[in-house]
C-alpha positions as CSV (number, residue, x, y, z in Angstrom):
1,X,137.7,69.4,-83.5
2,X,140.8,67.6,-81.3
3,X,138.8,68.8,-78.7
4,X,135.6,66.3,-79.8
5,X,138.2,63.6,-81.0
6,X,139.5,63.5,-77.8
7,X,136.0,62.9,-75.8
8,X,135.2,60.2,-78.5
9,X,138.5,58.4,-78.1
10,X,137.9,58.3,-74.2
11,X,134.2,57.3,-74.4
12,X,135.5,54.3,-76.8
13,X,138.0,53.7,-74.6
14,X,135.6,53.4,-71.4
15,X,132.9,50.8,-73.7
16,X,136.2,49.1,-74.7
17,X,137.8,48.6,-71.4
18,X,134.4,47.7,-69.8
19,X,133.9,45.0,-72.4
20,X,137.4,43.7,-71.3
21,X,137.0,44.0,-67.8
22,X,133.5,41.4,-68.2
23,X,135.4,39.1,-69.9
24,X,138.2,38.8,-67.9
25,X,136.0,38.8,-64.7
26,X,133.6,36.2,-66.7
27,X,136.7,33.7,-67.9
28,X,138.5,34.2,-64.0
29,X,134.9,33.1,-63.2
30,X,134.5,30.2,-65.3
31,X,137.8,28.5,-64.6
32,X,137.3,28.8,-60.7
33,X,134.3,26.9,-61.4
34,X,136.3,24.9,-63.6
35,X,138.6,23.4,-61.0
36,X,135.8,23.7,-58.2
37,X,134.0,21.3,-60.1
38,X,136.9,19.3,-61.0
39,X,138.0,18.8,-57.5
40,X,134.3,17.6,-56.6
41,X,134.3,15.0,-60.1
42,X,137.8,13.6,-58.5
43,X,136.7,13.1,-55.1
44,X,133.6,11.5,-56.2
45,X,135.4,9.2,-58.3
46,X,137.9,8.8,-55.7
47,X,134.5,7.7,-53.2
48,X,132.9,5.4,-55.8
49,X,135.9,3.0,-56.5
50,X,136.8,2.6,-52.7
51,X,133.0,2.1,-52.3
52,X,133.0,-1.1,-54.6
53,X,136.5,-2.5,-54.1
54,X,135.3,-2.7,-50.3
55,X,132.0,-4.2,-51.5
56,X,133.9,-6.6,-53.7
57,X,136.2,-7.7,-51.2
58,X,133.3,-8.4,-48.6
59,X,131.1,-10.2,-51.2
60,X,134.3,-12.1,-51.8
61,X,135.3,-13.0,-48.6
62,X,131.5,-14.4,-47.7
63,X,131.1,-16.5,-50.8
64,X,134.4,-18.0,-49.9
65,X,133.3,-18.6,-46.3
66,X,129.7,-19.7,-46.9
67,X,129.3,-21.4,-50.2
68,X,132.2,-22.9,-51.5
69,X,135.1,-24.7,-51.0
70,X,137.3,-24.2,-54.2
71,X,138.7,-20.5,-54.2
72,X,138.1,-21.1,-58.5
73,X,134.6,-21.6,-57.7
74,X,134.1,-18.1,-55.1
75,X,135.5,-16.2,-57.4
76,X,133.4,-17.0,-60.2
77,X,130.4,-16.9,-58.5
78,X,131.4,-13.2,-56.8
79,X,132.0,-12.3,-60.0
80,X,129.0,-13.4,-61.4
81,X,127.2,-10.8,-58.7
82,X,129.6,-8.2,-59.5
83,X,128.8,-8.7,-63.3
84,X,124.9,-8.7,-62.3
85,X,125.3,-5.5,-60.6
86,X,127.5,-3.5,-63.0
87,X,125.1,-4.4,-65.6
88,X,122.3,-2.4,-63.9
89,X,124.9,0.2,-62.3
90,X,123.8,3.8,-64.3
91,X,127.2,5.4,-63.4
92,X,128.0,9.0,-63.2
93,X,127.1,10.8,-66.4
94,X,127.2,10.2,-70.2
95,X,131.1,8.2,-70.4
96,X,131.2,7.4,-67.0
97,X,132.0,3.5,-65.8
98,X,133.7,0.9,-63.6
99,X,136.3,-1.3,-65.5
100,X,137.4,-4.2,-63.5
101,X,140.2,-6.9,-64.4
102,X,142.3,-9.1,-63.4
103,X,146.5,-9.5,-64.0
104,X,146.9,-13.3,-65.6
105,X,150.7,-13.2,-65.9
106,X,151.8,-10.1,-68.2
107,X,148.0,-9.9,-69.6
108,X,145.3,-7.8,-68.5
109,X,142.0,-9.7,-68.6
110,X,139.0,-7.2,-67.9
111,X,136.1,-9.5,-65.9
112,X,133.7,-7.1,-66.7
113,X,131.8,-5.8,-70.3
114,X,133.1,-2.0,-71.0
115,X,130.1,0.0,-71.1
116,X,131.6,1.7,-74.4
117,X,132.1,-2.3,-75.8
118,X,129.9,-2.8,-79.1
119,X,128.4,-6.0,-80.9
120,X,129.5,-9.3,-79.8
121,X,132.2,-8.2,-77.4
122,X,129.2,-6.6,-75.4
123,X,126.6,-9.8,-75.5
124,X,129.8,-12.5,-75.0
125,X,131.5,-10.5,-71.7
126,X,134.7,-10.9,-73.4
127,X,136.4,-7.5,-74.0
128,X,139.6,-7.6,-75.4
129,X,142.7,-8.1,-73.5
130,X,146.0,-5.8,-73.0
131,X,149.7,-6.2,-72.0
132,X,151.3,-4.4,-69.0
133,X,153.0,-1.8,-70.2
134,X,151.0,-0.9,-72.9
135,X,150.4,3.2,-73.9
136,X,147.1,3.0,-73.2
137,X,144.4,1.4,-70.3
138,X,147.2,3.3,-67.8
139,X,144.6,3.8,-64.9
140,X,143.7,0.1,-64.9
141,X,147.7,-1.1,-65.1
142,X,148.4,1.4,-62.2
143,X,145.4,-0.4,-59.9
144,X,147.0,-3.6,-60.8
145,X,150.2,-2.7,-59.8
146,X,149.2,-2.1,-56.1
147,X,148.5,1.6,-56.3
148,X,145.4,3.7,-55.7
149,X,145.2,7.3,-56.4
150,X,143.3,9.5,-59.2
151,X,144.7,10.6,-62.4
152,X,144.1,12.1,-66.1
153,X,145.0,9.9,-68.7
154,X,144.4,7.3,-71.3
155,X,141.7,4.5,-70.7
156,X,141.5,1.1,-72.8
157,X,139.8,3.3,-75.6
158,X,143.1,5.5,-76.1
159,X,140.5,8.0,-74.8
160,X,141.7,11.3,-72.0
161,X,139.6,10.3,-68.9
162,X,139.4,11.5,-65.4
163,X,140.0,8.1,-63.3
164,X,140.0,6.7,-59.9
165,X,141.8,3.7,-59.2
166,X,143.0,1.4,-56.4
167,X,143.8,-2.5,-55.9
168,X,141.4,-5.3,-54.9
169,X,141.7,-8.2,-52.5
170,X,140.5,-11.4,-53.7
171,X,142.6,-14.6,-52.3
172,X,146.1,-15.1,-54.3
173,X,144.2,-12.9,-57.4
174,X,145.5,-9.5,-58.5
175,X,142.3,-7.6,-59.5
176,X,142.2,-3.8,-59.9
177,X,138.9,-1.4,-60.4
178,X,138.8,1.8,-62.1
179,X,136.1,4.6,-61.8
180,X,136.5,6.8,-64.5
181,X,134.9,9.4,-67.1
182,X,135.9,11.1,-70.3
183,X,137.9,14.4,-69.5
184,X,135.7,15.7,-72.5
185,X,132.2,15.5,-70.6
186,X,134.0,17.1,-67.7
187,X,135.1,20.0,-69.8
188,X,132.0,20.3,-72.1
189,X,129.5,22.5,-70.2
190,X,132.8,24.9,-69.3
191,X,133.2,25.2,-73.0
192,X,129.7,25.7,-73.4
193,X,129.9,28.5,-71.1
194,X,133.2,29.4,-72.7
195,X,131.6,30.1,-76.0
196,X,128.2,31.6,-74.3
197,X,130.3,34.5,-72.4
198,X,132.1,35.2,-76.0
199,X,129.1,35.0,-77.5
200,X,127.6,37.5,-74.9
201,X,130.8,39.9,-75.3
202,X,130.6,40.1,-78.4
203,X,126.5,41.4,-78.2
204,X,127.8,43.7,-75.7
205,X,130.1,44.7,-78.0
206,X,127.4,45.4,-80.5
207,X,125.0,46.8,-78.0
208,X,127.4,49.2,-76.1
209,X,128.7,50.3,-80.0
210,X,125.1,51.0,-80.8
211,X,124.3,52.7,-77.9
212,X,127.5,55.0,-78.4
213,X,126.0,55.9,-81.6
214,X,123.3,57.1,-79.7
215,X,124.2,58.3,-76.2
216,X,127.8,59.1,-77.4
217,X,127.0,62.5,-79.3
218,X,125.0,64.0,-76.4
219,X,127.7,63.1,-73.9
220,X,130.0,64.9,-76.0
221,X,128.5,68.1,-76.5
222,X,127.6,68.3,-72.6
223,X,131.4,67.5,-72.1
224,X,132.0,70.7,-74.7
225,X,129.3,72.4,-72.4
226,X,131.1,71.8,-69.6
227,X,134.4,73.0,-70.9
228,X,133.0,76.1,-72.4
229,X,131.6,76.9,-68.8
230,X,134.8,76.4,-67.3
231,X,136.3,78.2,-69.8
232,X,134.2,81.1,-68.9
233,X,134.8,81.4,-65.3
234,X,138.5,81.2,-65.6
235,X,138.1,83.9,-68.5
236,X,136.0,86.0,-66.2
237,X,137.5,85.5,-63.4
238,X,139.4,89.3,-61.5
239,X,141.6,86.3,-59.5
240,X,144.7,84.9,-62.0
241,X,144.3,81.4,-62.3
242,X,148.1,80.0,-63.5
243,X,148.8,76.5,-63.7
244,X,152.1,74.7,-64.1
245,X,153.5,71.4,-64.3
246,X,155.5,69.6,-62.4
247,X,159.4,71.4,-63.3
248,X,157.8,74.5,-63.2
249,X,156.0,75.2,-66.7
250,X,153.7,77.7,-67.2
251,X,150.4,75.4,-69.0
252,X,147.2,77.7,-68.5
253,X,147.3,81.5,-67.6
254,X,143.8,83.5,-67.9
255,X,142.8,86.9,-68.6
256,X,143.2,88.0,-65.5
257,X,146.5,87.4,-65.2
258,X,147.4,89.0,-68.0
259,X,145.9,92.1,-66.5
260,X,147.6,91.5,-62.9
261,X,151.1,90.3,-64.3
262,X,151.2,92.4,-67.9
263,X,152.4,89.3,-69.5
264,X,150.5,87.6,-71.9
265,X,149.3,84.3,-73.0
266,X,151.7,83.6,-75.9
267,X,154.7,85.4,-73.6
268,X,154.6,82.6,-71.0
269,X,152.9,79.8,-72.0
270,X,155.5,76.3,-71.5
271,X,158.0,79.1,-69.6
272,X,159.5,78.8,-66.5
273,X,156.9,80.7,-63.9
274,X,159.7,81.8,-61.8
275,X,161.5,84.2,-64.5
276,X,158.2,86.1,-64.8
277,X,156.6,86.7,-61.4
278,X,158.6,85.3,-58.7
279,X,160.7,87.9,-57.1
280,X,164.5,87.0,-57.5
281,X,164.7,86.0,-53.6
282,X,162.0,83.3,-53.5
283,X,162.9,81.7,-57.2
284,X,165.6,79.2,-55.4
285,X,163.3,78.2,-52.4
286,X,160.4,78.3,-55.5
287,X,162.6,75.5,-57.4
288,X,163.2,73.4,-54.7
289,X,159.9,73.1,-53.9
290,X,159.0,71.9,-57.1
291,X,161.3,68.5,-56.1
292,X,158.9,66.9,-53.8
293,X,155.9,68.0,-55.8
294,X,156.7,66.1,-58.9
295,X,156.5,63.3,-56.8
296,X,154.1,63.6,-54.4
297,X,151.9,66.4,-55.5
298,X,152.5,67.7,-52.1
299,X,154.2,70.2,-50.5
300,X,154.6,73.6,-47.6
301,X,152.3,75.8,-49.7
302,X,149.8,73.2,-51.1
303,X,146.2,73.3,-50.2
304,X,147.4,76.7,-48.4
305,X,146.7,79.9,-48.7
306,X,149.5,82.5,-48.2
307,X,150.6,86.4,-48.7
308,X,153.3,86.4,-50.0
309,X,154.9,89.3,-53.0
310,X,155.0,89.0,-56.8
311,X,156.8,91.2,-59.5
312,X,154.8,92.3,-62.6
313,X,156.2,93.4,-66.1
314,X,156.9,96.5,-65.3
315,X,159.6,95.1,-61.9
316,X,157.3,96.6,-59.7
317,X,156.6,94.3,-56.5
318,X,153.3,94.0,-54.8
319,X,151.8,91.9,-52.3
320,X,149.1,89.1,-53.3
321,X,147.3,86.5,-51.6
322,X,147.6,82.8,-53.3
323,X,145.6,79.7,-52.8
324,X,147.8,76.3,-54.2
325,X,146.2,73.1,-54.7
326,X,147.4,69.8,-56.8
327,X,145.9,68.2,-59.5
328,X,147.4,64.9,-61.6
329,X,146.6,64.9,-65.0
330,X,147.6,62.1,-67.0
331,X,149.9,60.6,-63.6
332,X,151.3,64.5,-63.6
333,X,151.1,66.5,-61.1
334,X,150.4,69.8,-61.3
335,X,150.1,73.3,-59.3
336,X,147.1,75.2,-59.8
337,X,147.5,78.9,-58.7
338,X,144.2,81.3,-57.3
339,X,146.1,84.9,-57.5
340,X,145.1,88.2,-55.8
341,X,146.4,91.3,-56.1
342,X,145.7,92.7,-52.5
343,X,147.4,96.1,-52.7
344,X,144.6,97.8,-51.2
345,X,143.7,95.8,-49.0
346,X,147.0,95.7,-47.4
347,X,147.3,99.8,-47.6
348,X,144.0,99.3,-46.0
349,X,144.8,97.3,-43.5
350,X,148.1,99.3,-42.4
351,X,145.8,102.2,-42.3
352,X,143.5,100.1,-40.2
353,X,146.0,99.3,-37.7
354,X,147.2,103.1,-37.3
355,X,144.3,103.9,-36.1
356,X,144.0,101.2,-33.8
357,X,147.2,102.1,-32.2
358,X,145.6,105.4,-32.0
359,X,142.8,104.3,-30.5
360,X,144.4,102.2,-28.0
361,X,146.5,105.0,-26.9
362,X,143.5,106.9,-26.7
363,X,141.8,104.1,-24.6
364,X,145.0,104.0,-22.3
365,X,144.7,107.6,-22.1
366,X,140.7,107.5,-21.1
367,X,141.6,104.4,-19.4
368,X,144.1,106.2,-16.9
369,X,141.8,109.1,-16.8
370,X,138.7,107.2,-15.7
371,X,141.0,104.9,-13.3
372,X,141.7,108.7,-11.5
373,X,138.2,109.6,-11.5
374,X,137.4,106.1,-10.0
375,X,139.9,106.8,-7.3
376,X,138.6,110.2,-6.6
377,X,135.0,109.1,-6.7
378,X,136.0,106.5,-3.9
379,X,137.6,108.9,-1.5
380,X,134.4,111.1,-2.5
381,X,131.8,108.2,-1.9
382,X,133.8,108.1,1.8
383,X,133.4,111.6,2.7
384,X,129.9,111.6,1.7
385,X,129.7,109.1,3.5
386,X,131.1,110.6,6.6
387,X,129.5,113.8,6.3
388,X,126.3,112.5,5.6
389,X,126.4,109.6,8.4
390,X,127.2,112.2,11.0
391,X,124.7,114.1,10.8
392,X,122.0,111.6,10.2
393,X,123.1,109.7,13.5
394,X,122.9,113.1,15.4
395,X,119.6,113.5,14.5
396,X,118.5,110.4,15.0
397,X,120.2,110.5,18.8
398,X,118.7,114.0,19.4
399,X,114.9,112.9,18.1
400,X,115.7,109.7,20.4
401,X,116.4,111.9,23.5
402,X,113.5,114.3,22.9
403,X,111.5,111.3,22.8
404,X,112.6,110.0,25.8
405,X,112.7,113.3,28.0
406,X,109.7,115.0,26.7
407,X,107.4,111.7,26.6
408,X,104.9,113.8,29.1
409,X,105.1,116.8,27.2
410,X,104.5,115.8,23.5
411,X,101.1,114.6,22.6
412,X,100.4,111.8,20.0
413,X,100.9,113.4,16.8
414,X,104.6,114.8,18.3
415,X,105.8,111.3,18.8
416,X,104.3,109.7,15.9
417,X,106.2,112.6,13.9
418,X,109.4,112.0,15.7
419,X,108.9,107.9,15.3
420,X,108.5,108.8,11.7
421,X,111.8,111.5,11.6
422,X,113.4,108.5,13.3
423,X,112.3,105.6,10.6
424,X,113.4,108.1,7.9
425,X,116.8,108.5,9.4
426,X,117.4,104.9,9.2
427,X,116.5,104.5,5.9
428,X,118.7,107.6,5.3
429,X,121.7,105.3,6.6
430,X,120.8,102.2,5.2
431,X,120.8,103.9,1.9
432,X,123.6,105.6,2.1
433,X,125.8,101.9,3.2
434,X,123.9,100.6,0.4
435,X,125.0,102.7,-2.0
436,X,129.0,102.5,-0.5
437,X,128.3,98.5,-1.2
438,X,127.6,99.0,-4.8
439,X,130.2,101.6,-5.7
440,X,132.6,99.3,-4.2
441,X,131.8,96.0,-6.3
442,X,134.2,96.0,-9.1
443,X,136.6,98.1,-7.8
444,X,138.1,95.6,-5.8
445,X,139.1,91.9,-6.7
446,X,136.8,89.3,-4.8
447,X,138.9,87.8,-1.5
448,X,137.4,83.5,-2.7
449,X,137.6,81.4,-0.7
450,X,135.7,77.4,0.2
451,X,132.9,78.4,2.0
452,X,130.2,75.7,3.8
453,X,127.3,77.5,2.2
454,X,124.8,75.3,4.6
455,X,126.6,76.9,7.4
456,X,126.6,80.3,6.3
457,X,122.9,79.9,5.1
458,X,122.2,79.0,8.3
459,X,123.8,81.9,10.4
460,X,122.6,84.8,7.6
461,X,118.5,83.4,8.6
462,X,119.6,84.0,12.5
463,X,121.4,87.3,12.1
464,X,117.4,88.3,10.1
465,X,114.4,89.7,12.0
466,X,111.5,87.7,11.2
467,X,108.0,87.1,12.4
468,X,106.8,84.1,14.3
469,X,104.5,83.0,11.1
470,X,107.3,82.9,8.7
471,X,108.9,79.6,8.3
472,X,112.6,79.5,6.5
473,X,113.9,76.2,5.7
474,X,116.9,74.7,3.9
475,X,116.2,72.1,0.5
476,X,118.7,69.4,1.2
477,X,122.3,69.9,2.1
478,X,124.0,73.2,0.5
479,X,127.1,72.7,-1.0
480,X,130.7,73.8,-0.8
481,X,131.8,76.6,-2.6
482,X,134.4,79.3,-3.7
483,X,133.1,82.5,-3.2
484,X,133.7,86.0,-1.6
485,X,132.3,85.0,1.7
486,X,130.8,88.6,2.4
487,X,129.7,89.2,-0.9
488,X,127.2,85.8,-0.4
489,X,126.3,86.5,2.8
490,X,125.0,89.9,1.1
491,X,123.2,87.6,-1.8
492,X,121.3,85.3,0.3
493,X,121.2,88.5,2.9
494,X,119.0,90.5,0.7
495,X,116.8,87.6,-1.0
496,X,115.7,85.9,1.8
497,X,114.9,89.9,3.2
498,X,113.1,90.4,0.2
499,X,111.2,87.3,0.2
500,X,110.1,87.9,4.0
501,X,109.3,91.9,3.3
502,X,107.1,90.3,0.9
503,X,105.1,87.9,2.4
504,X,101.5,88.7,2.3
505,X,100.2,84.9,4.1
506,X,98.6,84.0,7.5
507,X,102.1,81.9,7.3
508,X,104.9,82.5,5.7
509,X,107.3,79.8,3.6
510,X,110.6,80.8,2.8
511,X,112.8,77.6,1.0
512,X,116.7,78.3,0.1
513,X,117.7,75.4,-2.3
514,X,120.5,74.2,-4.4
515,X,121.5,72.1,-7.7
516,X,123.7,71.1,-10.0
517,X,123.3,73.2,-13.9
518,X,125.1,72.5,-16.8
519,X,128.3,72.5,-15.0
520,X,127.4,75.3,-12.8
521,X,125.6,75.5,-9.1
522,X,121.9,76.9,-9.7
523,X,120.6,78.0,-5.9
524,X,117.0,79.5,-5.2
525,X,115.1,81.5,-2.8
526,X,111.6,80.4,-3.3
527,X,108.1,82.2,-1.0
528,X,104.6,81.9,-1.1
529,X,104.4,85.6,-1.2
530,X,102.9,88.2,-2.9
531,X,104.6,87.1,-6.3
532,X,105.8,89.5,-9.0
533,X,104.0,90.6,-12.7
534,X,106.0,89.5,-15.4
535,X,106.4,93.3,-16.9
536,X,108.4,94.0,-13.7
537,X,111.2,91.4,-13.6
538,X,113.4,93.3,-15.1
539,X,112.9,96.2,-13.1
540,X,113.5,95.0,-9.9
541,X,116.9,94.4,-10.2
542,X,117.5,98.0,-11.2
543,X,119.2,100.3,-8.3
544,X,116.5,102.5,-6.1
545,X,113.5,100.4,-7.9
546,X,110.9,98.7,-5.5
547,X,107.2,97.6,-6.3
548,X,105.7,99.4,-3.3
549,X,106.0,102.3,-2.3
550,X,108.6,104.0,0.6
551,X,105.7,105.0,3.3
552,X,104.0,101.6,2.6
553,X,107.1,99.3,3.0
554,X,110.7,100.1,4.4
555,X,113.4,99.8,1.8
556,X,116.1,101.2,-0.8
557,X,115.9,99.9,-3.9
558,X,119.4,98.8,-3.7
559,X,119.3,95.0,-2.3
560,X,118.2,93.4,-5.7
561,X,120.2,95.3,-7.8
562,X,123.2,94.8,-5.2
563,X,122.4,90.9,-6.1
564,X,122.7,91.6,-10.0
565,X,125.9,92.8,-9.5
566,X,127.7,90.5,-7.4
567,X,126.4,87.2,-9.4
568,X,127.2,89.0,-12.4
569,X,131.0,90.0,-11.0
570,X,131.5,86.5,-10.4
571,X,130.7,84.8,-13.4
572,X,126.9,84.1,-12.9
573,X,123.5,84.8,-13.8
574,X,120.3,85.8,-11.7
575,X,116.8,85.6,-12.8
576,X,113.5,84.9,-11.2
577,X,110.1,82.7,-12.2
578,X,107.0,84.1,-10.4
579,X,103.1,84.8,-10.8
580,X,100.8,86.9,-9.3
581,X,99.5,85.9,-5.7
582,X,101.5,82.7,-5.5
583,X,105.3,83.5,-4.9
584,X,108.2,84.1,-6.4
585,X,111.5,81.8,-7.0
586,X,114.9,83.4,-7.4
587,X,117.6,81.9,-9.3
588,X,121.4,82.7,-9.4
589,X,124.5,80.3,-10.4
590,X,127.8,80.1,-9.4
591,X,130.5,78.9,-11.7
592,X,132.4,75.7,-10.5
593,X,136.1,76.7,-11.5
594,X,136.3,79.5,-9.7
595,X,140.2,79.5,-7.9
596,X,141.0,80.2,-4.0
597,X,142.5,83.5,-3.8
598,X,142.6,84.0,-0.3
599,X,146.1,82.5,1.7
600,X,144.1,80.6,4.2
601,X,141.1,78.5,3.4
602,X,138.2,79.1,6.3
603,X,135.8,76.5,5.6
């Protein structure tokens, strides 16, 4: 029931403090419109009798020049004209008016009718007249005496105007003018308005009361809703949710952690949090930070989360993960607490790590082994190498020599045989170095360096036999690079190789290019050549894989893959684009921040 008390009161609260807000805006409003309007009445006034009195003066001065020769006479008949005119003169709203007169010793005479004057005063032009220093007809005694300016008070009426006044020149004659209007028609449509925006309050207060009678119940139950929902989660929640106020003051603590903590509701509600589940080292460091948080609602652990260790009931210390954030309610801040009891996850994460160290040490172990079987397969690859290489180049020398000695002896079949044990012996060797190249990518760091890649494009297409029909050109000028400068020559050795062996046109067009790829260098080795099925790109780049087969074409298998390997080792990608019967492009990238390792830079 407070509950629902509370939500109406604040609802109320809200219609009433709206209601305010509009009126205060509305009458903040109204008076700057007040004294904007004000401002604009004066200065009109202000322009109006400066308007006549110069009017007056000139009509004075001509009749004086032009028409008569007694000053008496001029200024009757100017103010005859004046009188003519003032008569027709509409003025500026309902009391608005020009008074003229004129100072005959201590008495004010007014030349003109007052537009307010009734019966015969009106019909004879003879308005009443006033002494100087009288309490009211202040505007016209103030012209009179020499001054001009714009002031609120009392006219010959005894009324409040707004009035204008100033001095007029007319031969030895002290005559004033006064533009004035009652203060009351200046106020009266800001009244009006006044009394309209009460008037319009006061139906919003009705309105906005009636419409809480009808909106106000269903906002309330939703708010209920809402707090039963909330309710709910915190109730369900397996994470303690504790809140306390700003010194420390337990003010919510859910199920949860009653079950985590063993302390209940009752035992710890508007208690200090420390005494219960902070563990006797952290409670000063927990009290101190409670200073700047009453203040600020910040702090080290707010809008964190931490693992740190609480107690329970029962003394016993475990570890727990807590998420802080802040929350001001009714300007206090306070602490809301997320709470995990992470016990096993923490025995599970020491076990974890225990086997990790055992793994590393195993990985150190297999590491060390595999570093001693790389070692031994490097002197092995070497005296394979030897032993095999031997062999291979006496046999090649010995089928050389029987060619050569026996050329009358052996008939056609015999040399194409021994041509053929010769071919196979080559290939024998070439495999054999090719295999020594790969085995050795890897295994020893890269020797980078800035290398002129135009230049060294340039000497790797001299150093390769080629036909007269194939034509290798160069897209534009390379650039400079860090590389291993034999471990490019062997890239653009065996592409461009690979691109002639597979040239199947009466001429042949071979076109090394370069750009720049996201950050990185993208080169290309584009023919005109036989070009490659899709289904085999990835093949090709596979060690002792070639699309033809050994008697029809001579080669490894190794170049391509030798290609893969050295790109990859050095930070880069290879790929190729091709179709069937009308070339093939291949693609590899070197990264640009690749560092000079080698002591002097050969360019």
């Amino acid at each position: 029931m407070s509950n629902r008390s509370s939500a109406k009161e604040r609802i109320a609260y809200l219609v009433l403090t709206m209601i305010i807000v509009s009126l205060v805006i509305s009458s903040a409003a109204i008076v700057i419109l007040y004294r904007v309007s004000f401002a604009q009445q004066k200065l009109r006034l202000i322009e109006s009798v400066e308007s006549q009195s110069s009017l007056i003066e000139a009509i004075s001065r001509h009749d004086t020049k032009h028409q008569h020769d007694s000053i008496r006479e001029s200024f009757d008949d100017t103010l005859m004209q004046i009188r003519d005119a003032h008569e027709n003169y509409v003025g500026f709203g309902k009391t608005g008016e020009f008074v003229i007169a004129e100072l005959d010793g201590n008495n004010i005479k007014f030349l003109l009718s007052h537009r307010h004057a009734v019966g015969t005063q009106k019909e004879s032009h003879t308005p009443p007249s006033f002494l100087m220093g009288d309490k009211n007809a202040i505007p016209i005694q103030l012209s009179l005496a020499g001054k001009s300016g714009a002031i609120i008070n009392l006219d010959y009426r005894g009324e409040e105007v707004l009035a204008a006044f100033t001095p007029v020149e007319m031969g030895d004659k002290k005559i004033g003018i006064v533009a004035k209007i009652d203060m009351s028609e200046v106020r009266e449509p800001f009244i009006l308005a006044g009394i309209e925006t009460t008037v319009l309050a006061i139906i919003v207060v009705l309105i906005g009361s009636s419409i809480f009678q009808k909106i106000g119940t269903p906002i309330i139950r939703k708010m209920e809703e809402s707090e039963q929902r909330l309710s709910k989660i915190t109730n369900s929640s397996n994470d303690a949710i504790v809140m306390i106020n700003s010194i420390g003051l337990v003010q919510f603590w859910n199920p949860a952690a009653e079950k985590i903590f063993g302390f209940s509701f009752q035992e710890v509600i508007n208690q200090s949090l420390d005494k219960f589940i902070v563990p006797p080292r952290y409670r000063d460091a927990h009290r101190e930070g409670l200073k700047p948080f009453a203040l600020t609602g910040r702090g080290n652990v707010v809008d964190k989360t931490l693992e740190i260790s609480a107690i329970d009931k029962s003394g016993r210390e475990f570890p727990i993960e807590l998420s802080i954030a802040s929350i001001n309610i009714e300007n206090n801040w306070h602490a809301v607490g997320t709470i995990s009891d992470i016990s096993e996850r923490v025995q599970a994460k020491e076990a974890l790590q225990k086997a990790h160290d055992e793994l590393e040490e195993r990985v150190e172990e297999r590491t060390l082994a595999l570093s001693r079987s790389n070692e031994e397969l490097k002197d092995f690859a070497y005296i394979v190498s030897h032993d095999l290489k031997a062999p291979l180049r006496a046999i090649s020398s010995l089928a050389a020599w029987i060619s050569a000695d026996y050329e009358d002896v052996i008939d056609d079949d015999g040399k194409e045989n021994l041509a053929l044990l010769v071919s196979r012996t080559k290939r024998m060797n070439e495999l054999i170095e090719g295999i020594l190249q790969y085995s050795r990518l890897g295994r020893m760091e890269p020797d980078l360096e800035k290398i002129n890649c135009q230049k060294l494009v340039i000497n790797t297409i001299d150093s390769l036999e080629q036909s007269e029909n194939v034509k290798i050109t160069i897209d534009g000028e390379l650039p400079e690079i860090v590389y291993d400068r034999t471990q490019l020559r062997q890239v653009f050795q065996n592409l461009i190789s690979n691109a002639i062996s597979h040239l199947d046109k009466p001429e042949g067009r071979i076109v090394v290019g370069c750009e720049d790829y996201k950050g990185l260098w993208k080169f290309s080795v584009s023919d005109n050549g036989i070009g490659i099925d899709e289904r085999h790109f990835e093949r090709i780049f596979k060690i002792f894989q070639s699309l033809k087969a050994r008697d029809e074409q001579e080669s490894t298998g190794i170049g391509l893959a030798l290609v893969k390997k050295i790109v990859e080792l050095n930070g880069g990608l290879v790929w190729l684009e091709s179709s069937k019967g009308e070339g093939s492009t291949f693609y590899f990238t070197v990264p640009k921040n690749l560092k000079v390792t080698k002591a002097e830079v050969v360019k």
